[in-house]
Backbone bond lengths (Angstrom), bond angles and torsions (degrees), N, CA, C in turn:
res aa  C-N    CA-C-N  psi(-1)  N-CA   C-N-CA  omega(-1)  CA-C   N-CA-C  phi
1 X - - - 1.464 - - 1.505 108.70 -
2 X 1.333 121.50 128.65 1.407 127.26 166.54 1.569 123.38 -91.45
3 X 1.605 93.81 140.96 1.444 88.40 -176.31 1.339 105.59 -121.64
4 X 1.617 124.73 132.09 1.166 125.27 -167.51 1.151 132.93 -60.03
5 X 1.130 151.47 175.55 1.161 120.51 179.16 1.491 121.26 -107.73
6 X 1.335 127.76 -9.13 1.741 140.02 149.85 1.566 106.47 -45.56
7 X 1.205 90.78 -65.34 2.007 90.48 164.35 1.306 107.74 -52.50
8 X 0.718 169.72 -96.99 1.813 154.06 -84.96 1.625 82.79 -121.54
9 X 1.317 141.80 -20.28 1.405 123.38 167.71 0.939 131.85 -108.87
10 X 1.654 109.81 18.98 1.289 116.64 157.07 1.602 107.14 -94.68
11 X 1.369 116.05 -35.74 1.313 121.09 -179.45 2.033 100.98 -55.80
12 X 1.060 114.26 -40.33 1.188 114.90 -178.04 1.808 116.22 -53.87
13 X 1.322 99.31 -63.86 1.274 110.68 178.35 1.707 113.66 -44.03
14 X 1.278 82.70 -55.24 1.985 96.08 -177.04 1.634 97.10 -44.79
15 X 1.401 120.80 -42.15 1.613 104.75 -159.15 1.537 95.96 -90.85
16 X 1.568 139.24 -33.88 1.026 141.04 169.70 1.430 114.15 -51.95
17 X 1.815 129.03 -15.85 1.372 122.65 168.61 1.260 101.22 -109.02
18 X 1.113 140.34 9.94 1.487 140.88 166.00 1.680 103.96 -95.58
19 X 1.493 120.52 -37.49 1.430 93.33 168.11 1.333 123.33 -102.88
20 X 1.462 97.52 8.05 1.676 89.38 151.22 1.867 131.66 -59.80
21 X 1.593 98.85 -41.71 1.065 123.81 -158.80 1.735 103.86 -67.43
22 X 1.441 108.46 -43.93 1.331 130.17 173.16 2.028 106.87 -49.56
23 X 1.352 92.74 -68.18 1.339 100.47 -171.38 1.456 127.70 -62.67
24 X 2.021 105.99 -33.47 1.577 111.67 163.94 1.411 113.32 -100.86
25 X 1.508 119.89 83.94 1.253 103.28 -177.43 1.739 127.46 -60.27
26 X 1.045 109.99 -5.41 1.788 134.64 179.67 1.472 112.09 -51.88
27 X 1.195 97.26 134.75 1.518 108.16 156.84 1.478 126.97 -138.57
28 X 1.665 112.77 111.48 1.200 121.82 178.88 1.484 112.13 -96.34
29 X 1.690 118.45 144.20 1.378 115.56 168.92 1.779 92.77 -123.62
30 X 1.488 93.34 126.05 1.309 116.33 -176.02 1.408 108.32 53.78
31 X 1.140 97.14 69.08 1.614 112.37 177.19 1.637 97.87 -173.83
32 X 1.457 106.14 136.56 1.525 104.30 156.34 1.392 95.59 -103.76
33 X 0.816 156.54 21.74 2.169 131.25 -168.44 1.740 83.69 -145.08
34 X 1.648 136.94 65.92 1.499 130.94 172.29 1.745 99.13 -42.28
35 X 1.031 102.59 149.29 2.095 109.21 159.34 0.965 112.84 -87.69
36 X 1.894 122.54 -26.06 1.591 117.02 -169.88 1.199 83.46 -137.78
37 X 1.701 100.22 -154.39 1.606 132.79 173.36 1.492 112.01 -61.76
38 X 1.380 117.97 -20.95 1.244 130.02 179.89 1.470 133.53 179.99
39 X 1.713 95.35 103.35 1.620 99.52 -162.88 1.976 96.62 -115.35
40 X 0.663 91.77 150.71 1.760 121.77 -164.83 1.605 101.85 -132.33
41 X 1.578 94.85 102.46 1.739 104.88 175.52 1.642 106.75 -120.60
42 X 1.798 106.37 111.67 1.432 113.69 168.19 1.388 122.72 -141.84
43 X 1.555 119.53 118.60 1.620 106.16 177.27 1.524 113.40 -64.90
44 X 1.567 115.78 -25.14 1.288 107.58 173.31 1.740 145.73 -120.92
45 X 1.324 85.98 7.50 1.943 110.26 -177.42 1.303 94.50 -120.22
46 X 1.828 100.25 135.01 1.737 104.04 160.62 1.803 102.68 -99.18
47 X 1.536 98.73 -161.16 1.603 103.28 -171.78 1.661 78.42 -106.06
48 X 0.960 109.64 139.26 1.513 137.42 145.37 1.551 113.71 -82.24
49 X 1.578 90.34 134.35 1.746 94.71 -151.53 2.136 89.75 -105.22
50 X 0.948 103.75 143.68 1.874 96.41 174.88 1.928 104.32 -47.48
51 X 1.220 98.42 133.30 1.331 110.33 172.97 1.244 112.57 -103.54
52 X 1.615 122.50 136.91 1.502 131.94 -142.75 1.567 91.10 -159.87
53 X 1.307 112.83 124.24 1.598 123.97 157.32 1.018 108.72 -88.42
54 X 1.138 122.75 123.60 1.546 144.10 -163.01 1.636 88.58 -101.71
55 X 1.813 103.19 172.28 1.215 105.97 160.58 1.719 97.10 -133.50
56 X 1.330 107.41 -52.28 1.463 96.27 -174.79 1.474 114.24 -147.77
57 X 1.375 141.66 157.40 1.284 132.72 -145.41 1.842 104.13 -71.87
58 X 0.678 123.67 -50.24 1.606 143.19 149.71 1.573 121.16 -40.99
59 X 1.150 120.95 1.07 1.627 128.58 168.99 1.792 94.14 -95.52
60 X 0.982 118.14 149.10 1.586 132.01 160.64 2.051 93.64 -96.94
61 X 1.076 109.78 -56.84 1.314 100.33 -176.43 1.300 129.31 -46.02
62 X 1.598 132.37 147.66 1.328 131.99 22.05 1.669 110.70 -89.10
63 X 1.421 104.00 4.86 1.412 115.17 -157.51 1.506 101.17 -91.57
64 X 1.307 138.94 146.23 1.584 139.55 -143.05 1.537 105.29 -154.59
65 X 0.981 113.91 171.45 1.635 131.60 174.50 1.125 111.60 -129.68
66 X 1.488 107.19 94.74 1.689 99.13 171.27 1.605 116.56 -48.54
67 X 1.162 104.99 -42.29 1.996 105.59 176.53 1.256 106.67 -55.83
68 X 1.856 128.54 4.44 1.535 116.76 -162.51 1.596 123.15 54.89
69 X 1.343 97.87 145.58 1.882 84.55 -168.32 1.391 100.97 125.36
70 X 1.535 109.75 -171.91 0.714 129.92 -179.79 1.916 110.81 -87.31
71 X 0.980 117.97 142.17 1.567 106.62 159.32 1.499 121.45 -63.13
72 X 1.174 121.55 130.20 1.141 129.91 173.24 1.382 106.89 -47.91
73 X 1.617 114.23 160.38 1.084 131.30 157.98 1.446 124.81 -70.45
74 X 1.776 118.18 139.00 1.568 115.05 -165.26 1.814 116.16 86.64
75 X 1.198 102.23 -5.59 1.352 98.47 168.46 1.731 122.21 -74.47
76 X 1.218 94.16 141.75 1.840 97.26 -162.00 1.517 108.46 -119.35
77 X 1.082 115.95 108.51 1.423 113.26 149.49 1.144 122.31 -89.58
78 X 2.112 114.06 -166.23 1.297 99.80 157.51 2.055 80.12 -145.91
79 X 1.537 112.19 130.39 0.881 131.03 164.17 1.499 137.06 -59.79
80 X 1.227 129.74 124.32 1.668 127.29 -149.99 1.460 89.44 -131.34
81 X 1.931 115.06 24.86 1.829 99.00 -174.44 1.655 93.74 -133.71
82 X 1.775 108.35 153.20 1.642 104.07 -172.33 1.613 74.86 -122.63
83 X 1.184 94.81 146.84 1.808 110.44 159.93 1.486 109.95 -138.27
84 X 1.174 103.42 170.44 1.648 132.11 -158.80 1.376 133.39 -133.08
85 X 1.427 81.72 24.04 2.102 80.56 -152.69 2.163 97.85 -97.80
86 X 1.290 102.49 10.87 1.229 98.79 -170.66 1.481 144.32 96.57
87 X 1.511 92.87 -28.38 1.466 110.13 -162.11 1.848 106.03 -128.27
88 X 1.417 123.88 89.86 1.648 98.40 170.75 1.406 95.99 84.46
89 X 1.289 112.18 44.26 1.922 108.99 -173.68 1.669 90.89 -102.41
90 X 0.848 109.87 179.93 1.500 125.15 -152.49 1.586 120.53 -158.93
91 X 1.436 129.72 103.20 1.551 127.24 -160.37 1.251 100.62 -103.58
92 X 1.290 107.75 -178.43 1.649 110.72 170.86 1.520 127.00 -82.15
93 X 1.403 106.93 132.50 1.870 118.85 -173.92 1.508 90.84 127.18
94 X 1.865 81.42 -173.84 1.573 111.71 -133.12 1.345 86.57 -76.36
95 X 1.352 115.32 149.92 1.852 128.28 168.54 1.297 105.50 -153.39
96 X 1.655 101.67 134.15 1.221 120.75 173.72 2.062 121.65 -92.71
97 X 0.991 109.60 133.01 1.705 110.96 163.04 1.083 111.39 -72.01
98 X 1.414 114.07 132.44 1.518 125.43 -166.97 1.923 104.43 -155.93
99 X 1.296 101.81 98.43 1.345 103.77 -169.98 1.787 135.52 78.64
100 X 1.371 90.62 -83.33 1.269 108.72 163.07 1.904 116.31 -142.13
101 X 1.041 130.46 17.74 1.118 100.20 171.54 1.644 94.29 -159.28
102 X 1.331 121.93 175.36 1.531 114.03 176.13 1.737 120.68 -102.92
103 X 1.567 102.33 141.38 1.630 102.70 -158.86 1.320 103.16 -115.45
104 X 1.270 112.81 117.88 1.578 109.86 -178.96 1.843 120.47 -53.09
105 X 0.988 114.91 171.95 1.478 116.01 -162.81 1.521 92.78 -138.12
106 X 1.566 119.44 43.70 1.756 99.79 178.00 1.492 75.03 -172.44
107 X 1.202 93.66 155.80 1.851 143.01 -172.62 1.787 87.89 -57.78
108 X 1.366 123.15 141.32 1.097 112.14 154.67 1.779 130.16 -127.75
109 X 1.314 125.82 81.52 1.283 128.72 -120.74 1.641 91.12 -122.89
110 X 1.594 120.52 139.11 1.287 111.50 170.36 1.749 82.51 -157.07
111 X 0.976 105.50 155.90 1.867 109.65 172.25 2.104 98.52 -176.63
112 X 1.419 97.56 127.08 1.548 96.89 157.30 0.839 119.61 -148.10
113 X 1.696 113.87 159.69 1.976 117.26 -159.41 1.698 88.11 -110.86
114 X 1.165 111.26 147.60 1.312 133.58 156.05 1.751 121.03 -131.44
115 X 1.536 106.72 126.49 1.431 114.03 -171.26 1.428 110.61 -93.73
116 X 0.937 128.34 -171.06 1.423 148.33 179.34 2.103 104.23 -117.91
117 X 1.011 113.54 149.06 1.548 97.84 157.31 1.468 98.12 -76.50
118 X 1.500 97.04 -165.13 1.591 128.52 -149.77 1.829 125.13 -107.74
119 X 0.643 153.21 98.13 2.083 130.88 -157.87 1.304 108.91 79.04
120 X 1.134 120.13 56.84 1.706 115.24 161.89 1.141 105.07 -105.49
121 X 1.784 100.77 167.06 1.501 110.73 -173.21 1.821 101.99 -145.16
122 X 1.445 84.12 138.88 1.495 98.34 171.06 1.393 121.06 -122.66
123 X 1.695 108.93 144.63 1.307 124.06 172.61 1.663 130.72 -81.67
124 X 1.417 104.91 143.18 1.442 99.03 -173.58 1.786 98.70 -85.93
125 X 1.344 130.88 11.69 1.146 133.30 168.98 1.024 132.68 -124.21
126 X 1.462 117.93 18.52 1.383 137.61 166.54 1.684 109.46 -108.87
127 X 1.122 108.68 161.42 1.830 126.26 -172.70 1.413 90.07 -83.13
128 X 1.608 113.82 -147.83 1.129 123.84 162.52 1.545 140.10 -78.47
129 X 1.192 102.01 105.24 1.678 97.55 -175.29 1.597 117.05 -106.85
130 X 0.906 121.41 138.61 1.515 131.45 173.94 0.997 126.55 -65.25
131 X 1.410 117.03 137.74 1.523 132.47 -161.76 1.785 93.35 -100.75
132 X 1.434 75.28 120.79 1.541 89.55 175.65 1.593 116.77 -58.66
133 X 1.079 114.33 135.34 1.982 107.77 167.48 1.587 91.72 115.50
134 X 1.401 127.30 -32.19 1.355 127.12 -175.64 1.712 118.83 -122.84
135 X 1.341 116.03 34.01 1.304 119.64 -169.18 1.036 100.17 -140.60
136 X 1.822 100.87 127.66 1.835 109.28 -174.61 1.509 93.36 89.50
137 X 1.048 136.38 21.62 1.902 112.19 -175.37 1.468 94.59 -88.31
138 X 1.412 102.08 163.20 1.593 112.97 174.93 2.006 103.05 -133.09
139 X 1.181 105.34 162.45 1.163 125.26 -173.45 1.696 119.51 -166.56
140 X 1.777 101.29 111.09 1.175 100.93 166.75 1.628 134.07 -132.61
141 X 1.370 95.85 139.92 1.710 113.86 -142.82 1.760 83.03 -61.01
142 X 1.460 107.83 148.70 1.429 118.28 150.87 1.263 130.74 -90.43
143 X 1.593 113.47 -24.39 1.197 108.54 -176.94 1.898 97.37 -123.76
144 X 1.611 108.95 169.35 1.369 105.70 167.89 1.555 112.01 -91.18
145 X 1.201 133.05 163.79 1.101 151.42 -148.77 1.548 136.98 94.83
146 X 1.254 119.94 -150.16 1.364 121.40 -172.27 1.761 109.70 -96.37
147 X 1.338 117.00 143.51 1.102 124.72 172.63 1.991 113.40 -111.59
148 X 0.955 91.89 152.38 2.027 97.61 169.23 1.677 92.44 -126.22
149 X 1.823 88.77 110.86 1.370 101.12 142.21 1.547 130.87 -120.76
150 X 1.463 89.94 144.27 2.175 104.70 -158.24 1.276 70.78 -94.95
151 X 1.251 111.31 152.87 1.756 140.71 154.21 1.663 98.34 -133.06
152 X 1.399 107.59 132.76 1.482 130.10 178.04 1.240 105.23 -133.43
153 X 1.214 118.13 122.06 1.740 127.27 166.25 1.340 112.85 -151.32
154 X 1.321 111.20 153.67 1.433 138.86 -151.76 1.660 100.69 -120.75
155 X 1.376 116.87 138.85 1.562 108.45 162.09 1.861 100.75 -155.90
156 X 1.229 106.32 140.56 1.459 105.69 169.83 1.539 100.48 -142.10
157 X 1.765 105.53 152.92 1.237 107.72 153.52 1.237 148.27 -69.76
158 X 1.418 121.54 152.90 1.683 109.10 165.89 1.450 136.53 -100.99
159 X 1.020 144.95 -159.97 1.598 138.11 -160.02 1.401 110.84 -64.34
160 X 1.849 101.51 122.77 1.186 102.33 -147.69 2.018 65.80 -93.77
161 X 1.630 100.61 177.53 1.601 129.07 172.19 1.537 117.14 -42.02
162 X 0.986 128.44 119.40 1.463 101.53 171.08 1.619 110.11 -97.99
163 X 1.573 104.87 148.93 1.616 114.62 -147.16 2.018 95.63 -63.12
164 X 0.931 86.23 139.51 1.861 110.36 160.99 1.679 97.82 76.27
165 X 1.448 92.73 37.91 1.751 96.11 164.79 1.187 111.25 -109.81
166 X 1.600 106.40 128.59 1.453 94.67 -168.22 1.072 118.67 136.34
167 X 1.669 125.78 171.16 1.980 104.44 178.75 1.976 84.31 -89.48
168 X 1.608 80.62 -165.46 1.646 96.47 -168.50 1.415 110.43 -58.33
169 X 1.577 120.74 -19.65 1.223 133.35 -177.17 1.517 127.28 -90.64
170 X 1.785 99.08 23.33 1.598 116.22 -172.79 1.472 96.96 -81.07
171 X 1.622 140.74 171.04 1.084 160.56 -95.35 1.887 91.31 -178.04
172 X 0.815 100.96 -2.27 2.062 97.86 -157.80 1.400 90.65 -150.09
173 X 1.401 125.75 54.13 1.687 120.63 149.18 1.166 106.90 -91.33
174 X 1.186 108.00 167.93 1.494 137.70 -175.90 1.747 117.53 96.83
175 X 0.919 121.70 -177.38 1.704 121.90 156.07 1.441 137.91 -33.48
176 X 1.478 114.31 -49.91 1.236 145.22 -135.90 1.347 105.20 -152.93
177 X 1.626 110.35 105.21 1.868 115.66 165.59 1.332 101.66 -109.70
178 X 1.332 121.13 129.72 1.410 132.94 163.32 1.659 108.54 -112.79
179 X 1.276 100.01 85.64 1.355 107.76 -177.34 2.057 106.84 -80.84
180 X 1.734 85.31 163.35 1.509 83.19 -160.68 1.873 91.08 -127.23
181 X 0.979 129.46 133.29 1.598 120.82 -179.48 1.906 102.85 -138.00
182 X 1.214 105.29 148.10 1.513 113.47 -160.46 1.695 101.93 -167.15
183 X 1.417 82.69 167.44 1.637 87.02 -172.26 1.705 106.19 164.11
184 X 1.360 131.33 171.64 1.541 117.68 171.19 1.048 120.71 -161.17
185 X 1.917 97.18 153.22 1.361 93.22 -167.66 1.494 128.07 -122.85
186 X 1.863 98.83 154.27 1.581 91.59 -140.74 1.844 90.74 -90.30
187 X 1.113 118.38 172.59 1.460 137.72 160.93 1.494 137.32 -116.19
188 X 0.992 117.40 52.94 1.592 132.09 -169.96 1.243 117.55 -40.30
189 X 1.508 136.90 65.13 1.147 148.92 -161.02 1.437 99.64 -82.75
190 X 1.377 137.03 128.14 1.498 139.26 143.04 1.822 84.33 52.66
191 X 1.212 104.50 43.73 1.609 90.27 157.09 1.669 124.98 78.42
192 X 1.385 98.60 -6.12 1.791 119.13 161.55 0.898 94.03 -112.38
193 X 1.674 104.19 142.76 1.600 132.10 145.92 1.339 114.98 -79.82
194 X 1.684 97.44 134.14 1.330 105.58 153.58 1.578 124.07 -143.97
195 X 1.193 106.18 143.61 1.633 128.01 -156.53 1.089 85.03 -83.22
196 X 2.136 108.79 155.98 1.414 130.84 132.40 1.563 101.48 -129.71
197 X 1.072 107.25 127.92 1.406 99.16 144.28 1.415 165.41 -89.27
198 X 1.633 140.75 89.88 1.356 151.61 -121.24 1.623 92.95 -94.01
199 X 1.402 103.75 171.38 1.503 130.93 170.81 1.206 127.46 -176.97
200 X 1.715 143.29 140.48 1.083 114.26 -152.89 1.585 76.64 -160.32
201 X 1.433 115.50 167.78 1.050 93.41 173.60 2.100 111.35 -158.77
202 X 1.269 111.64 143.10 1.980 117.34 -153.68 1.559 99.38 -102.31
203 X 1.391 131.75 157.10 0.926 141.84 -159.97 1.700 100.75 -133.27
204 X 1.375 144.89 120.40 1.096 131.19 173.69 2.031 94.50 -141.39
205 X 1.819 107.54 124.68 0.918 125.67 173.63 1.691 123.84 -74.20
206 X 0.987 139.23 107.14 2.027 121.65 169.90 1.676 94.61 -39.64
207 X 1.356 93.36 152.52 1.645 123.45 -156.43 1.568 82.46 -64.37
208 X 1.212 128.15 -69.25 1.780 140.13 -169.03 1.246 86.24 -50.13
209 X 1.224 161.14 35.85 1.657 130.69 149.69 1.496 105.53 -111.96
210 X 1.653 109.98 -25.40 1.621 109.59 -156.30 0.892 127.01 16.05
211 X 1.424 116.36 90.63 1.236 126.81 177.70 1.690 97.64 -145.18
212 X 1.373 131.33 127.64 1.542 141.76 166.76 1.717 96.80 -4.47
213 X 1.620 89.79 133.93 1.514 115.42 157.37 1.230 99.47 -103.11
214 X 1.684 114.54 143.21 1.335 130.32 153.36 1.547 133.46 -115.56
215 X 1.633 106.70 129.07 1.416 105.42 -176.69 1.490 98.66 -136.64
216 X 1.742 102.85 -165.37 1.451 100.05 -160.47 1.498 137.57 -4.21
217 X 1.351 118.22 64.54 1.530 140.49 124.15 1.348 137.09 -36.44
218 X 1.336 102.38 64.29 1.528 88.42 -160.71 1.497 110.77 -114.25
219 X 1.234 96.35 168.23 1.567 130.89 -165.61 1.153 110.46 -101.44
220 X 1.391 108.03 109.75 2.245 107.04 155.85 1.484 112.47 -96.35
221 X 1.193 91.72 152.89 1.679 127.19 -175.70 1.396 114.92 -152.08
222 X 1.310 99.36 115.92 1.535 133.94 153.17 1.170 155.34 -42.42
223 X 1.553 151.30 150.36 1.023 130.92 159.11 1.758 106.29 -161.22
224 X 1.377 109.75 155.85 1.438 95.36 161.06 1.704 127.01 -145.67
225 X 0.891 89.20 132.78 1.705 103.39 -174.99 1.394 123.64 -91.36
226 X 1.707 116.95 134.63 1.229 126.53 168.56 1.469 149.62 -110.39
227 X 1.559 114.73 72.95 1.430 121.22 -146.18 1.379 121.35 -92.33
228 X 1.144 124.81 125.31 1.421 127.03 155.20 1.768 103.75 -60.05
229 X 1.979 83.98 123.89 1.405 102.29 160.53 1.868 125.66 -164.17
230 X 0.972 115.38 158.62 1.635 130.13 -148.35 1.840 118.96 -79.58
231 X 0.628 144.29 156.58 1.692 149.14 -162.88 1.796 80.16 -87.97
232 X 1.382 96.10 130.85 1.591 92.65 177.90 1.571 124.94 77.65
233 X 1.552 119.48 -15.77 1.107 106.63 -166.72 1.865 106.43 -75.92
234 X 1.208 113.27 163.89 1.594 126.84 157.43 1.173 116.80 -127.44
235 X 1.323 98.37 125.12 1.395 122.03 165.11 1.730 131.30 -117.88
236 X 1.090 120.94 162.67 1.414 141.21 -155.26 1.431 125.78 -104.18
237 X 1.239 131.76 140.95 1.536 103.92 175.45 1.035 106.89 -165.18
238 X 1.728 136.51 150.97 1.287 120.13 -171.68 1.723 90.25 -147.47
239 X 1.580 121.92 130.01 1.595 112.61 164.08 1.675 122.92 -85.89
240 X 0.929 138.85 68.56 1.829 136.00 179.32 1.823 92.56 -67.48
241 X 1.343 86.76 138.07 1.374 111.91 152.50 1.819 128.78 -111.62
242 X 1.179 124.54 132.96 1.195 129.56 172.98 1.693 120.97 -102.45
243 X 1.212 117.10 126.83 1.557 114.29 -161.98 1.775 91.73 -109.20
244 X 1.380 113.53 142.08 1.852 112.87 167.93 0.850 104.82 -84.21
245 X 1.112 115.94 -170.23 1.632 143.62 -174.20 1.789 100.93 -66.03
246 X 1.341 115.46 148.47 1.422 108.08 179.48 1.469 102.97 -143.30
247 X 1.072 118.85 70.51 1.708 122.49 -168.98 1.679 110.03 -63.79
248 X 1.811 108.68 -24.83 1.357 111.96 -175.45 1.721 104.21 -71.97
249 X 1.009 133.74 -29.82 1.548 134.23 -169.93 1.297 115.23 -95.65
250 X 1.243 120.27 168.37 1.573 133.20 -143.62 1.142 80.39 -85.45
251 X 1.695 121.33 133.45 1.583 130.22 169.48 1.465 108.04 68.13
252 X 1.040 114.40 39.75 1.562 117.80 -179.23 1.768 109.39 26.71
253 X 1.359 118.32 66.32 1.042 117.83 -175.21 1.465 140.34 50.39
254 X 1.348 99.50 -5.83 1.636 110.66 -154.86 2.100 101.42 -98.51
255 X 1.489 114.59 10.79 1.384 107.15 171.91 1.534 93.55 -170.18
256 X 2.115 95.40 -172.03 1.361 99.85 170.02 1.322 133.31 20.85
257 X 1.023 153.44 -145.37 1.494 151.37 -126.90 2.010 106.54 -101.78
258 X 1.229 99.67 -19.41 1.500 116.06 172.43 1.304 107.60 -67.22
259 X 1.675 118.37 -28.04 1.565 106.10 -163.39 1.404 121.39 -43.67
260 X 1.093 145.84 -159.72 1.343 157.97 149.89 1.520 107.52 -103.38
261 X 1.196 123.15 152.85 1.718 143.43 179.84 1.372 115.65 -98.24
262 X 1.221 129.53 129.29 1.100 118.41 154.60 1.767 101.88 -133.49
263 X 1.590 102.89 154.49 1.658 92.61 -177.41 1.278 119.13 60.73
264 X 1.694 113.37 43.76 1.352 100.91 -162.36 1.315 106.18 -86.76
265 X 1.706 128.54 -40.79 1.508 119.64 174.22 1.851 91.23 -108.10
266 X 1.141 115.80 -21.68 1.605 95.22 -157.61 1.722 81.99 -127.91
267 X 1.936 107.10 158.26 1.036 118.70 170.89 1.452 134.72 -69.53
268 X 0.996 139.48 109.59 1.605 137.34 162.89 2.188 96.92 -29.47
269 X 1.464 108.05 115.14 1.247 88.15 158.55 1.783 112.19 -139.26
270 X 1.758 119.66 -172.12 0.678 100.02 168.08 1.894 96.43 -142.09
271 X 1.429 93.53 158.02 1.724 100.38 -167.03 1.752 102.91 -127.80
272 X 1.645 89.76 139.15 1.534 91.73 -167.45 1.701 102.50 -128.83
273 X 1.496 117.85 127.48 1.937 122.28 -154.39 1.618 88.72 -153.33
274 X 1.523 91.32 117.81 1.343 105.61 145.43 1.634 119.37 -49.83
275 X 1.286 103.86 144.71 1.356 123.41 -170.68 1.244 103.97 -123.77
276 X 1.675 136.21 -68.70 1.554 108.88 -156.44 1.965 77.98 168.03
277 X 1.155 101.50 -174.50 1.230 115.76 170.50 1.594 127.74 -121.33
């Protein structure tokens, strides 16, 4: 039997690209020399990854196994869906399947500062009044989980009495007033209050000692908070401060040079940072 010879060199070829195929399992695009199973060389195109609307980290769906099953582990999308529901929400970018549920593959970072203005003054005969620069703010979370918000505020007193001013029934005899002024301030976050309490404290000498008066000295105080909050949510916030009674300072606190300080060189602020889930 003869065998032609178009036949027998096609049969050749066929097995010469079959053990090629065997031996380089690689596939390069625009590359002859791949590094792996699959190398992709471009100065100007990236890979576009399958785009998948997710619903929640714990769904396998919309994403499938043609073999049926489960999707393997290491499978990568990149997600183009935001949800809100609180639980297992899911933003946009790349996420990997990992076991059972899908794990994002990117940083998830949000944080903002809000100040107070600068030289305010508070009364020891007023309730709570609001610090300008931080009242009415809004804030809305991008991602779900927990947030840390810092609240920083400042308060000092002003000119405290100087001693034996006054009829005989003044509050500030002797040499030496070490007046003490206090009061606190609240933070109305999403509709809770929350307290600090301030103190600061003025120095006023009798005229015969000359020696330095001291006023606005003031004191910061801190706090920090840890809130659950929602993809999308907005929230609200306002800082008021309330000043007490200040019988030791000029005008019992309630005007002019007696006032109380807040924000006297530096701003009261408050800062709002994603944390984690």
């Amino acid at each position: 039997m003869k065998i032609k010879l178009p036949t027998l060199w096609s049969a050749f070829a066929t097995a010469i690209f079959l053990a090629n195929s065997v031996s380089y399992a690689q596939v390069g695009i625009n590359t002859t020399a791949p590094n792996g199973i699959l190398d992709v060389n471009s100065t100007s195109y990236g890979v576009v990854l399958p785009r998948l609307a997710l619903t929640a980290t714990n769904v396998m769906a919309p994403a499938t196994n043609p073999q049926t099953g489960t999707i393997p582990n290491g499978t990568t999308v990149y997600n183009t869906n935001r949800t809100s529901t609180g639980i297992n929400d899911v933003s946009p970018g790349i996420y990997v399947w990992i076991t059972d549920k899908w794990v994002s593959q990117f940083d998830r970072k949000q944080s903002r500062l809000y100040e107070s203005s600068i030289g305010l003054f508070s009364s020891a005969e007023a309730s709570y009044v609001n610090i300008m620069g931080l009242t009415s703010q809004t804030f809305q979370a991008r991602y779900t989980g927990n947030y840390r918000v810092e609240l920083k505020v400042n308060f000092a007193g002003g000119n405290a009495k100087v001693p034996n001013q006054g009829s005989g029934g003044s509050k500030s005899d002797g040499y030496l007033n070490i007046a003490k002024a206090s009061g606190k301030f609240r933070l109305k976050f999403n509709g809770t209050d929350y307290f600090i309490p301030a103190h600061a404290y003025s120095t006023a000498y009798d005229s015969d000692v000359r020696a330095t008066n001291y006023f606005a000295i003031w004191q910061e105080y801190s706090t920090t908070l840890y809130l659950p909050l929602s993809a999308n949510q907005t929230v609200s916030f306002t800082l008021a401060f309330d000043q007490d009674a200040a019988p030791e300072y000029e005008n019992d606190g309630n005007s002019g040079t007696g006032l109380g300080n807040i924000a006297y060189d530096i701003p009261c602020t408050v800062e709002i940072t994603y944390v984690g889930e």
